[in-house]
VOMILO-596522 format. One line per field, with one value per residue: residue number from 0; x, y, z of N, C-alpha, C in turn. Coordinates in steps of 0.05 Angstrom, whole numbers, plus 5000, padded with zeros to 4 digits. Example, Ala and Ser with C-alpha at 12.3 -4.5 7.8 and 13.67 -1.06 7.14 Angstrom:
// residues 2
seq = (0  1)
nc1 = (5264  5257)
nc2 = (4886  4955)
nc3 = (5156  5142)
cac1 = (5246  5273)
cac2 = (4910  4979)
cac3 = (5156  5143)
cc1 = (5264  5258)
cc2 = (4934  5001)
cc3 = (5156  5157)
END
This chain:
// residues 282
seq = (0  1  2  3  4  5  6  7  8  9  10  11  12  13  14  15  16  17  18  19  20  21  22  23  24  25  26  27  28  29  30  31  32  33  34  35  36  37  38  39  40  41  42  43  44  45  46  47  48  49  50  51  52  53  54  55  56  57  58  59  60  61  62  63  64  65  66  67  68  69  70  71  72  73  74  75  76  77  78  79  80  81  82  83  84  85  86  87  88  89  90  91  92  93  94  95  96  97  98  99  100  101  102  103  104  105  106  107  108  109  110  111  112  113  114  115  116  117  118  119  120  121  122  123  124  125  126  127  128  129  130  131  132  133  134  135  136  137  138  139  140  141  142  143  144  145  146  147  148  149  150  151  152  153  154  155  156  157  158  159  160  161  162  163  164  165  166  167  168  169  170  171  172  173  174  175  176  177  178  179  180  181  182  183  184  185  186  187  188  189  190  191  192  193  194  195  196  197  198  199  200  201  202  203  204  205  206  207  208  209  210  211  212  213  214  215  216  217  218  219  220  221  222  223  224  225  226  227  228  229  230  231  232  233  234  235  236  237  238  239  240  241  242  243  244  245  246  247  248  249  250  251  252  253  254  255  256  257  258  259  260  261  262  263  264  265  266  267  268  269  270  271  272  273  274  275  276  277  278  279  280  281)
nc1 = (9447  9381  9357  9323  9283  9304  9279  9283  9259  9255  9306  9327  9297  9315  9366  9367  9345  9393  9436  9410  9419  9469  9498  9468  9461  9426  9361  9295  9255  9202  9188  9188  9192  9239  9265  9293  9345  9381  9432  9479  9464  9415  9409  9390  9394  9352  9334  9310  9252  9248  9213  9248  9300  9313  9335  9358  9404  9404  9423  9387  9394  9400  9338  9319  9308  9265  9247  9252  9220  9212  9209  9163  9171  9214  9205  9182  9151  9132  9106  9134  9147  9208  9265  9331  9398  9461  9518  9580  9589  9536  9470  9436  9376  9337  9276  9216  9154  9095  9050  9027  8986  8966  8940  8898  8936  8978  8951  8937  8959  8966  8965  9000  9050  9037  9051  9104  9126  9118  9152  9204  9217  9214  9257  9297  9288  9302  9367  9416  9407  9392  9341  9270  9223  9170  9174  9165  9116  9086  9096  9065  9019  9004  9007  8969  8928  8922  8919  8877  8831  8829  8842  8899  8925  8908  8929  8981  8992  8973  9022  9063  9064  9062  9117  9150  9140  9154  9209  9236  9222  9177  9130  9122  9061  9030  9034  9076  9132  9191  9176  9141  9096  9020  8980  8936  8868  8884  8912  8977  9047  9097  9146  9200  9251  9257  9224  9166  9108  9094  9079  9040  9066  9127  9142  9177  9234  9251  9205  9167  9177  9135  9083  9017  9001  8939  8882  8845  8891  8918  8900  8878  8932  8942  8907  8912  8965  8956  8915  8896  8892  8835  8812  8838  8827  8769  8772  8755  8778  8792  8805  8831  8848  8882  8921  8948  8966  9000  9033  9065  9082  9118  9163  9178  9192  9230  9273  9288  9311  9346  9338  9311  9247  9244  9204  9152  9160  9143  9086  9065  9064  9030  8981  8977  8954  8895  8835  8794  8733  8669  8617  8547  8514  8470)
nc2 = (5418  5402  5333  5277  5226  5172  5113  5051  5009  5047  5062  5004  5005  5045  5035  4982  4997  5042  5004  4966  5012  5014  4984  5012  5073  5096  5117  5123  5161  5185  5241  5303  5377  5415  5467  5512  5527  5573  5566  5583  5599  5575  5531  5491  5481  5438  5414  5363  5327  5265  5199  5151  5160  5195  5267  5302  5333  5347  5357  5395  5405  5459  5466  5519  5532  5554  5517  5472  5417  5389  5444  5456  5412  5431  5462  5491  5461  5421  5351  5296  5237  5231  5223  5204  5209  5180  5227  5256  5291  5322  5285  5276  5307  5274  5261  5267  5252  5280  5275  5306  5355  5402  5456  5488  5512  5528  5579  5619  5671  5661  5614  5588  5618  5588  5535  5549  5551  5503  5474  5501  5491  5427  5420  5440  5409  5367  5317  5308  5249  5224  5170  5188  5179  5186  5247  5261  5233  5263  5313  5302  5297  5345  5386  5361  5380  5435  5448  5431  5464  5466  5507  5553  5559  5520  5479  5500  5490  5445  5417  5434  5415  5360  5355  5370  5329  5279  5288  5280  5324  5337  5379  5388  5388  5356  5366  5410  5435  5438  5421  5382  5382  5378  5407  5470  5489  5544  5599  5591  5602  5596  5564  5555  5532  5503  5462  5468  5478  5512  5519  5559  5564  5562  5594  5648  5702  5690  5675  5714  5756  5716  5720  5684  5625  5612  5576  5545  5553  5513  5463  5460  5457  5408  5376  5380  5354  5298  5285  5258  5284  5285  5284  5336  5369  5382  5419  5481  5540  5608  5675  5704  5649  5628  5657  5655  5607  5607  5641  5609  5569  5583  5616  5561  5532  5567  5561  5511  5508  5543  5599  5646  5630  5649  5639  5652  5715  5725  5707  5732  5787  5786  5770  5819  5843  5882  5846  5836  5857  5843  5867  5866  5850  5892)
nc3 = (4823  4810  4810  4779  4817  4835  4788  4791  4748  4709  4697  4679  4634  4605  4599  4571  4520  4513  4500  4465  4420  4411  4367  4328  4282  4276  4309  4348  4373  4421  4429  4471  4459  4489  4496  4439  4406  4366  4307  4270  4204  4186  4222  4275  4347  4384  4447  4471  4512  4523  4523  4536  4531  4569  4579  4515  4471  4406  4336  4283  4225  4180  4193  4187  4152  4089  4067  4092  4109  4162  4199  4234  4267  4288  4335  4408  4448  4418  4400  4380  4352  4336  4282  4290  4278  4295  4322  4328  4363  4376  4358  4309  4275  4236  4210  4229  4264  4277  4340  4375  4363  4399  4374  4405  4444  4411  4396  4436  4474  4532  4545  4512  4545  4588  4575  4565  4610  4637  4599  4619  4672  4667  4635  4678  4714  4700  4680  4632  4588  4635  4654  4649  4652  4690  4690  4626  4622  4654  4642  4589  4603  4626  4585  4553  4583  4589  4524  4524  4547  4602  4660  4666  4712  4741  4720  4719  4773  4796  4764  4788  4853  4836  4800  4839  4876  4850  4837  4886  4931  4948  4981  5059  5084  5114  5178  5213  5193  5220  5277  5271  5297  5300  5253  5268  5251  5226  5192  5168  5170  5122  5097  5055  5067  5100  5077  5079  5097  5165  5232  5277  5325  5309  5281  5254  5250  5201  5172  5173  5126  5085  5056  5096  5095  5085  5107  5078  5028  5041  5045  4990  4968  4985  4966  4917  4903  4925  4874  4822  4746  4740  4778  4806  4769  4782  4831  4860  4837  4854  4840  4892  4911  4871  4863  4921  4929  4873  4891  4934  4916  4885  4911  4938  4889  4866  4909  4913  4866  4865  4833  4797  4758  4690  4656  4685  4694  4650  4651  4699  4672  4629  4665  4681  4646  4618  4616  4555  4532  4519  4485  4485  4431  4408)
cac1 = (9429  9357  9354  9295  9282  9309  9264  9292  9258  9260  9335  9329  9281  9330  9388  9365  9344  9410  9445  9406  9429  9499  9512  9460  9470  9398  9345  9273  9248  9180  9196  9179  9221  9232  9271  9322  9386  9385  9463  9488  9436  9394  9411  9382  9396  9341  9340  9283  9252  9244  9207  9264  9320  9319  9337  9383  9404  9409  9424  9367  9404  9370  9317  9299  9298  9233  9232  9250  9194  9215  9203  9138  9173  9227  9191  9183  9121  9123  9111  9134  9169  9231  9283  9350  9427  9483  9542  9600  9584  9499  9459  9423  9355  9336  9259  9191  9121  9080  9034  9001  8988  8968  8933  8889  8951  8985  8944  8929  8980  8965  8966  9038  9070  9038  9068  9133  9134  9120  9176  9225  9214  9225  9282  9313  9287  9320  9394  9420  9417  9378  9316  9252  9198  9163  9170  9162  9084  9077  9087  9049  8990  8997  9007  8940  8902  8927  8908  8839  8819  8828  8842  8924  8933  8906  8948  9009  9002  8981  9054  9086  9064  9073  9141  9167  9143  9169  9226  9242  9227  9152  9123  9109  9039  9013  9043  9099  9158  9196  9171  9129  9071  8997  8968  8909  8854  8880  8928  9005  9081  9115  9188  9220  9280  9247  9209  9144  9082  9108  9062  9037  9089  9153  9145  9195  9240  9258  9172  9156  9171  9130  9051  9015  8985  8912  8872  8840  8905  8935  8879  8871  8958  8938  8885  8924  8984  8941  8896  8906  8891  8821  8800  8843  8797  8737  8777  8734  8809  8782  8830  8849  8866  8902  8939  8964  8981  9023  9051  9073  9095  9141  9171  9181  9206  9259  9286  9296  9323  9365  9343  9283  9239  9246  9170  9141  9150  9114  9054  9063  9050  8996  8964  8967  8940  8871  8810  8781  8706  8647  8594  8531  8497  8444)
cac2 = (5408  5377  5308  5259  5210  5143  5089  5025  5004  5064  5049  4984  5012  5058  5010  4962  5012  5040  4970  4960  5023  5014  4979  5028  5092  5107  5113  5132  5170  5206  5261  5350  5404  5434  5490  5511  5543  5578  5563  5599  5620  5556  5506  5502  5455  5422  5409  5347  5306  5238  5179  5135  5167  5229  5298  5299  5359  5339  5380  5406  5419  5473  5473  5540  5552  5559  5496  5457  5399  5390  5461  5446  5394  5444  5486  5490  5442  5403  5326  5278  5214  5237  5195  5204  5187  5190  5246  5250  5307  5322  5272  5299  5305  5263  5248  5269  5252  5294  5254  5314  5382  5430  5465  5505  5519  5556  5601  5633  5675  5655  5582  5592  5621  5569  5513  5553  5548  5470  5467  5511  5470  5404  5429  5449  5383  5334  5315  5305  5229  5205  5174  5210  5174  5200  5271  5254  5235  5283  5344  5310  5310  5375  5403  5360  5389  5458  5449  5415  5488  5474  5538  5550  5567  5499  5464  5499  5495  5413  5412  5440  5400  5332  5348  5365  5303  5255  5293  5282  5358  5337  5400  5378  5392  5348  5372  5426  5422  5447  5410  5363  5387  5380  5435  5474  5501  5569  5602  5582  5604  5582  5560  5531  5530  5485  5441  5466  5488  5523  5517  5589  5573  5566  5621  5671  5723  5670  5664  5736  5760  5712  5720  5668  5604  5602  5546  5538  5549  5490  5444  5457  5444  5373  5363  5371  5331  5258  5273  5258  5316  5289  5294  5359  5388  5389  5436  5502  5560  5637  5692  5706  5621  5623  5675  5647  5575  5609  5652  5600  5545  5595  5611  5534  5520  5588  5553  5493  5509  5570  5610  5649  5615  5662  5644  5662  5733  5731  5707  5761  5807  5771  5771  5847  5864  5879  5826  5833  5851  5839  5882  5850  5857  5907)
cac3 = (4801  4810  4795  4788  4834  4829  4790  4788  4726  4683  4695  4673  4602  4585  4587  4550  4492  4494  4488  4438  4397  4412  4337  4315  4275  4273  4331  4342  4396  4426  4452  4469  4451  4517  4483  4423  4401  4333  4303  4248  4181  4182  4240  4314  4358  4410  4473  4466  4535  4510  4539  4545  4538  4583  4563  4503  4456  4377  4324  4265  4205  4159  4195  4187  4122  4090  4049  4111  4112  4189  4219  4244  4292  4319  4355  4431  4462  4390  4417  4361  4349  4317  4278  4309  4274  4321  4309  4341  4390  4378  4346  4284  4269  4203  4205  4250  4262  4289  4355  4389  4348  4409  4370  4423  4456  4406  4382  4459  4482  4553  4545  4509  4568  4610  4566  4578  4639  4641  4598  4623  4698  4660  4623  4698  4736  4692  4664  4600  4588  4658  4654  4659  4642  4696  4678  4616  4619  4676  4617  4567  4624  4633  4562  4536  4592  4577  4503  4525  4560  4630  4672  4655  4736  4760  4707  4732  4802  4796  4756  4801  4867  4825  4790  4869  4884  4835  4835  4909  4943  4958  5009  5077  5087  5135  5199  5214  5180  5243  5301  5263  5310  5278  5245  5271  5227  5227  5184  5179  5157  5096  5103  5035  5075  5119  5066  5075  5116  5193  5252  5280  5346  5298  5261  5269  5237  5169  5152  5172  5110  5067  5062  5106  5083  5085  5117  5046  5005  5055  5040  4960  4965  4987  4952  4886  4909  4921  4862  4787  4737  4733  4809  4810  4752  4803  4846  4849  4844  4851  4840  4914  4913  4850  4878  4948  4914  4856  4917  4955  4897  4870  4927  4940  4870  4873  4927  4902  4841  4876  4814  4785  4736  4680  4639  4699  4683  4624  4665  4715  4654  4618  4678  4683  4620  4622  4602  4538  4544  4499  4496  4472  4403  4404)
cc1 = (9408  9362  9342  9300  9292  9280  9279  9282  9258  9284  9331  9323  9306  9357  9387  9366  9372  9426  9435  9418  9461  9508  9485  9465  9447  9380  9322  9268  9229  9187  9180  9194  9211  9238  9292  9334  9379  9416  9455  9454  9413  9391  9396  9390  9371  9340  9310  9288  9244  9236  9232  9298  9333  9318  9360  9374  9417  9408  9404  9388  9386  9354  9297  9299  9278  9226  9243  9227  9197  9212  9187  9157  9202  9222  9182  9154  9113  9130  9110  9149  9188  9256  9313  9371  9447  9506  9554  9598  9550  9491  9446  9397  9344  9302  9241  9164  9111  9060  9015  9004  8989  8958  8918  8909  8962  8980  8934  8960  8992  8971  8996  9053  9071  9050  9101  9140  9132  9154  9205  9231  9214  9246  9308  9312  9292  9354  9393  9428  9411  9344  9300  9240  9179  9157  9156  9131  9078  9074  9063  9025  8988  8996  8979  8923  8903  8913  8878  8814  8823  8846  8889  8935  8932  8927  8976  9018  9003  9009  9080  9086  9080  9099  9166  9164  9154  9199  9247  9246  9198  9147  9114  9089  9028  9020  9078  9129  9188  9197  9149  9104  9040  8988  8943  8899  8852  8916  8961  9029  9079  9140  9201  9231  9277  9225  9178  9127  9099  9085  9061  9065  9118  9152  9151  9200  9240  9236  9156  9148  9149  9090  9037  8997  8955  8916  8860  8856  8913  8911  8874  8905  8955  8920  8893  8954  8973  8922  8910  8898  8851  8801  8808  8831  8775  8742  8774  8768  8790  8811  8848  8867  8884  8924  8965  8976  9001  9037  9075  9089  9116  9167  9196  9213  9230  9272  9301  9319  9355  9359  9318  9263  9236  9217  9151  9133  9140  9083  9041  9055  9036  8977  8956  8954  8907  8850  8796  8755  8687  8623  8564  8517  8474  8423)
cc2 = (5389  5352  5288  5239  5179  5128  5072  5007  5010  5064  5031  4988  5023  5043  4997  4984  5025  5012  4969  4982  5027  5011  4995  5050  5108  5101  5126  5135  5186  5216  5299  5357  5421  5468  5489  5534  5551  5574  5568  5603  5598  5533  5515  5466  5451  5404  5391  5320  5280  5224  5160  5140  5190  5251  5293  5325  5341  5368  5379  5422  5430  5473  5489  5550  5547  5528  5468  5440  5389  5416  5466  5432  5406  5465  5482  5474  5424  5374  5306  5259  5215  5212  5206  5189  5205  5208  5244  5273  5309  5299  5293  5290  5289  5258  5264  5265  5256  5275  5273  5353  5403  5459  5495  5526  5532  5570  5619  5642  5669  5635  5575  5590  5606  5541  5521  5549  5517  5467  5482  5494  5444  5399  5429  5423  5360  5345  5301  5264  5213  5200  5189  5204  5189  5231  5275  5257  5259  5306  5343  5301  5330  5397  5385  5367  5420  5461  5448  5444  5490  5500  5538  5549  5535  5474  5462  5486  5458  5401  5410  5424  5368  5325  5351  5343  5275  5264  5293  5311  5361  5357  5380  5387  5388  5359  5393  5417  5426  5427  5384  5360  5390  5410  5443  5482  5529  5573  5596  5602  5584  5581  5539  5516  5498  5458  5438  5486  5489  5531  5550  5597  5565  5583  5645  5687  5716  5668  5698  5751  5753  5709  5693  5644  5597  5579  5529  5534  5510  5467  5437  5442  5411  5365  5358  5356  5306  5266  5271  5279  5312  5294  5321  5389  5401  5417  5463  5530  5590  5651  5695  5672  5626  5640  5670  5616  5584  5624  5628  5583  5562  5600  5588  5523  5544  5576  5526  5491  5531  5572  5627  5632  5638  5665  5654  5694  5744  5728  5726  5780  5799  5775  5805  5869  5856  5861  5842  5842  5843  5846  5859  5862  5868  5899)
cc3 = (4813  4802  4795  4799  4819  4816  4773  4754  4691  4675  4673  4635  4591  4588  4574  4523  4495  4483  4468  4412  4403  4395  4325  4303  4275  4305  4332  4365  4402  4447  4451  4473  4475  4507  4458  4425  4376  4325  4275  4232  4184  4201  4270  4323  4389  4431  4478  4499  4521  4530  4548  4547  4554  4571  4545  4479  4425  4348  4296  4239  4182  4165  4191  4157  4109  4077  4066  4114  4142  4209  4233  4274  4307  4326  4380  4433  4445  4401  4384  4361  4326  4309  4279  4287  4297  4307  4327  4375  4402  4359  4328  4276  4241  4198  4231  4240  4279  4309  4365  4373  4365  4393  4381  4438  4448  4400  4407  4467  4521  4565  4535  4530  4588  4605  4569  4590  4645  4632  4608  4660  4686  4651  4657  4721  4729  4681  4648  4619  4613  4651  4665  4653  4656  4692  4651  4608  4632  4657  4596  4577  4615  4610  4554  4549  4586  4552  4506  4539  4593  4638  4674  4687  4756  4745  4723  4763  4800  4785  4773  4826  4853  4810  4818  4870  4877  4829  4858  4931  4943  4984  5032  5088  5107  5168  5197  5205  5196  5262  5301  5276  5291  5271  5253  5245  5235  5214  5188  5169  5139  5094  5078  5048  5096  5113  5064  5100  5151  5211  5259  5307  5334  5282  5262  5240  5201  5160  5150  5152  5082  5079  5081  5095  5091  5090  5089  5026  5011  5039  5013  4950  4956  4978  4923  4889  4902  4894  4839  4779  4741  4748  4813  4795  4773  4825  4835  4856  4837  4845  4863  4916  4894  4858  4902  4933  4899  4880  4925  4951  4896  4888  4931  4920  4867  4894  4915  4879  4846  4847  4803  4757  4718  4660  4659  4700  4672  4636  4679  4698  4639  4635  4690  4675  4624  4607  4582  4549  4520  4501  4475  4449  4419  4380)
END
């Protein structure tokens, strides 16, 4: 199991807040529905990342039935400050208010699967009940730039460098991950196994198989690592780039995870269906 990096003070936050709800029965929490559960005719239960209290699963009674005045807020990528009583096994949903609508986001079927995939990689890089602040913001970056139009590929890929990294499984970029020898400016190996980027003289039978890392992919890697989203905006991604970066992340993050990312398939076929065109008014 993944598990986010130590911070010493997000510790400290979410201790105190629970202490404090220890003689509570009630609690209030902003959080995103990474994913749910449907249970029996009308219930689901969600699986919601919260600022302060980590990942925790609570249960949605009746939610789904039509005159539900809460089904709006269980639904996957829905970011609200929900009001929380404690039960004996799930906590139970009693109250929400809506903070970020996403609007843009759900009505594209493209932008969906790429909010999937945020959440199904935050869903897998935290535990129930550890902090995560970090993560935390880090999604709801990456879901309001998603909503805001940016390109769904540079979203992902900046996700995915910065949730390795705060998650402790940062790529080694700068120099061989092998022999720790510098990199020339000419194509490399790619070695999960090995934490990253593989010099052209360690690169044997274990990298053969995987495509090779452009001098350009290498360079756009680290360029979206150190930047924020708003320096990493400026970065100019073509198809062949978008290509070798989701290559090479995926890779990375299958390794990590030992597992396939399962929304990823959806993208793979979104991305196979053909573009729309628009012919112009005559």
């Amino acid at each position: 199991m993944v598990t986010w990096v130590d911070d010493t003070s997000a510790h400290r936050t979410a201790e105190s807040y629970h202490r404090k709800l220890m003689g509570s029965r009630t609690y209030r929490a902003e959080a995103i529905v990474l994913k749910t559960l449907d249970l029996g005719e009308a219930d689901r239960i969600l699986t919601l990342l919260t600022r302060h209290f980590g990942k925790v699963r609570v249960m949605a009674k009746g939610i789904r039935r039509p005159t539900s005045r809460l089904s709006g807020h269980a639904e996957p990528l829905a970011h609200a400050t929900f009001q929380l009583a404690r039960g004996r096994e799930l906590d139970v949903l009693t109250g929400a208010e809506s903070r970020s609508t996403y609007r843009a986001l759900r009505e594209d079927l493209t932008l969906i699967a790429a909010g999937w995939y945020l959440a199904e990689l935050a869903d897998r890089f935290t535990v129930d009940h550890a902090p995560a602040a970090p993560a935390f913001d880090l999604l709801e970056t990456a879901l309001r730039h998603l909503d805001a139009g940016h390109p769904p590929a540079l979203v992902c890929r900046w996700w995915d460098l910065h949730l390795l990294d705060r998650s402790g499984f940062r790529p080694q970029l700068g120099s061989c991950s092998r022999c720790s020898g510098e990199l020339r400016e000419t194509a490399h190996g790619w070695s999960p196994h090995d934490g990253g980027v593989v010099c052209s003289s360690c690169i044997d039978r274990s990298t053969v198989g995987m495509p090779a890392l452009s001098v350009r992919a290498l360079k756009s890697l680290r360029y979206l690592l150190v930047s924020d989203f708003a320096a990493a905006a400026l970065l100019r991604v073509d198809a062949a780039l978008e290509r070798d970066l989701e290559r090479h992340l995926r890779t990375f993050l299958q390794y990590v995870l030992d597992r396939d990312i399962a929304s990823s398939r959806l993208m793979d076929e979104l991305a196979r269906l053909p573009r729309p065109t628009i012919s112009p008014v005559s």
